[in-house]
C-alpha positions as CSV (number, residue, x, y, z in Angstrom):
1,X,89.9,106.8,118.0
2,X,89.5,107.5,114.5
3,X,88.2,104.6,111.8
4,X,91.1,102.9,110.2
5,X,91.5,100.1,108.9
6,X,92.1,96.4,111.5
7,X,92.2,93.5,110.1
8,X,91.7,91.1,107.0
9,X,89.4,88.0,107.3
10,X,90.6,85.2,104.2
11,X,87.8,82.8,103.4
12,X,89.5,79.6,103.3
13,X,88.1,75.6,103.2
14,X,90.7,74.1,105.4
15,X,91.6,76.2,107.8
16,X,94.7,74.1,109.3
17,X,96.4,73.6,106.0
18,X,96.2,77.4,105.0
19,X,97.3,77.8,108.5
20,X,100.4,75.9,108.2
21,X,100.7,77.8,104.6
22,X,101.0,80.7,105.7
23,X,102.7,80.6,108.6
24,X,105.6,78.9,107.1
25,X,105.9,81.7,103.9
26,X,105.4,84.6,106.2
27,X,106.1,83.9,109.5
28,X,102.7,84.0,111.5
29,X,101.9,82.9,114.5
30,X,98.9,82.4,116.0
31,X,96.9,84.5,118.5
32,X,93.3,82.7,119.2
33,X,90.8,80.5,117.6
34,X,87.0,81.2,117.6
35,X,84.1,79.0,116.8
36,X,80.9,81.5,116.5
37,X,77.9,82.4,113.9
38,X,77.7,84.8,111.1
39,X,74.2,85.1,109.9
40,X,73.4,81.8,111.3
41,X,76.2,80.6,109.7
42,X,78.8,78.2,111.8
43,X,81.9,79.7,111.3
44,X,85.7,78.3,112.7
45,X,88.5,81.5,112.3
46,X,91.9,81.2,113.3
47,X,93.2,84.7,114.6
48,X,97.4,85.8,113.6
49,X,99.2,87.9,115.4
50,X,100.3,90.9,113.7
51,X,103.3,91.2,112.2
52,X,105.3,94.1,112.8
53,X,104.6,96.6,114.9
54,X,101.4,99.1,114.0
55,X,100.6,96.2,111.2
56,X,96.9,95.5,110.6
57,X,95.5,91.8,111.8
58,X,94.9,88.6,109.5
59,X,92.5,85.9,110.3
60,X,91.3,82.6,108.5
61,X,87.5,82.3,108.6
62,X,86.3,79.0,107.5
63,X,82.3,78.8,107.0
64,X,80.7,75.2,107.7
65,X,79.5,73.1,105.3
66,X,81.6,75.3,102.2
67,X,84.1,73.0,100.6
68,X,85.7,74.7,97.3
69,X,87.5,77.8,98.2
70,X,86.5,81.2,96.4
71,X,89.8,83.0,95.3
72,X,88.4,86.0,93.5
73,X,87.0,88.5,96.5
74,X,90.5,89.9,97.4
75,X,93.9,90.0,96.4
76,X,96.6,89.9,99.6
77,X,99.6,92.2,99.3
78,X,102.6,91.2,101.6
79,X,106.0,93.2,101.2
80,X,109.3,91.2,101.6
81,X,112.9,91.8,101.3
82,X,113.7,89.0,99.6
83,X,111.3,88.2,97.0
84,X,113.6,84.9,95.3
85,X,113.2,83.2,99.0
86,X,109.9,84.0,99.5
87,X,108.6,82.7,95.9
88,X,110.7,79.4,97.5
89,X,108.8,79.7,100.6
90,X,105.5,79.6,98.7
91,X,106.7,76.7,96.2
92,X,107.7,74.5,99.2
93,X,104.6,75.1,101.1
94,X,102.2,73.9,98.2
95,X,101.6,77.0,96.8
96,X,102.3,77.9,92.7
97,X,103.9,81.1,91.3
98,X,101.4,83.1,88.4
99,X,103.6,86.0,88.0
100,X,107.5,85.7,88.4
101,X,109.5,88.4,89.6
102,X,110.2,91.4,87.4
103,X,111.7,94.6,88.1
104,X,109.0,97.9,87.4
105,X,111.7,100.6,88.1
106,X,108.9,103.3,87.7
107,X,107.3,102.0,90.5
108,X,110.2,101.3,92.8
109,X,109.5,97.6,92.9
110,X,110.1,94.1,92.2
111,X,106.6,92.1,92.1
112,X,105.5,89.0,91.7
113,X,101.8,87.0,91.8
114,X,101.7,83.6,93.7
115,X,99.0,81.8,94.6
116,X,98.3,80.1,98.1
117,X,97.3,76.5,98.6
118,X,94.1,77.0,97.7
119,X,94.0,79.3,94.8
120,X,93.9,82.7,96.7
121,X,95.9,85.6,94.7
122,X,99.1,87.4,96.5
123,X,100.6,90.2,95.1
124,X,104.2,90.0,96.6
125,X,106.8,92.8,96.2
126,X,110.5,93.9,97.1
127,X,111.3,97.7,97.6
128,X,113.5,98.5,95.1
129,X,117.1,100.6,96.0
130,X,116.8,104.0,96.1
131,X,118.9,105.9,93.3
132,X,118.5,109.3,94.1
């Protein structure tokens, strides 16, 4: 097997509520929980399953003892196609939009920036229709 890319770990300082957050604006469900060390570190990670066939995995990793969330170190890009219902999506589930929807034609896209419920920046977009 070749390297490629697996999975995404998003540091997070309460795991159930980011949980709930995200499975309710995208959908995920849950595959395992682990409880283990990092560096000596205690560390709680809740696992998702992926989402679409051939799609790469997305965990919650919660270190012990941290309690303000870091929301600089990576910026999550999900692709929808309805970007109005999932900017709702986040709303409803306590998260806040940065960036509304706007159409960028030269890139083929609708995008918009919302943050999670606790600060963590997702780039969201909608494929735009194909003119050619």
């Amino acid at each position: 097997m070749a390297d490629h890319f697996g999975f995404t770990k998003l540091l997070v300082t309460d795991l159930e509520v980011s949980s709930r957050f995200y499975s309710t604006v995208f959908g995920f469900e849950e595959h395992g929980r682990v409880q283990s060390q990092i560096a000596d570190r205690n560390i709680a990670e809740i696992i998702f399953k992926p989402d679409a066939p051939g799609a790469s995995g997305f965990v919650l990793l919660h270190f012990e003892g941290v309690t303000s969330p870091s929301s600089d170190e990576v910026i999550l890009g999900f692709v929808t196609d309805d970007l109005s219902e999932l900017v709702r999506r986040v709303e409803g589930a306590g998260g806040t939009v940065t960036a509304p929807p706007r159409k960028m034609p030269e890139h083929g896209i609708t995008v918009a920036f919302v943050n999670d419920n606790e600060g963590h920046l997702i780039e969201v977009v909608e494929m735009l229709p194909r003119t050619d």
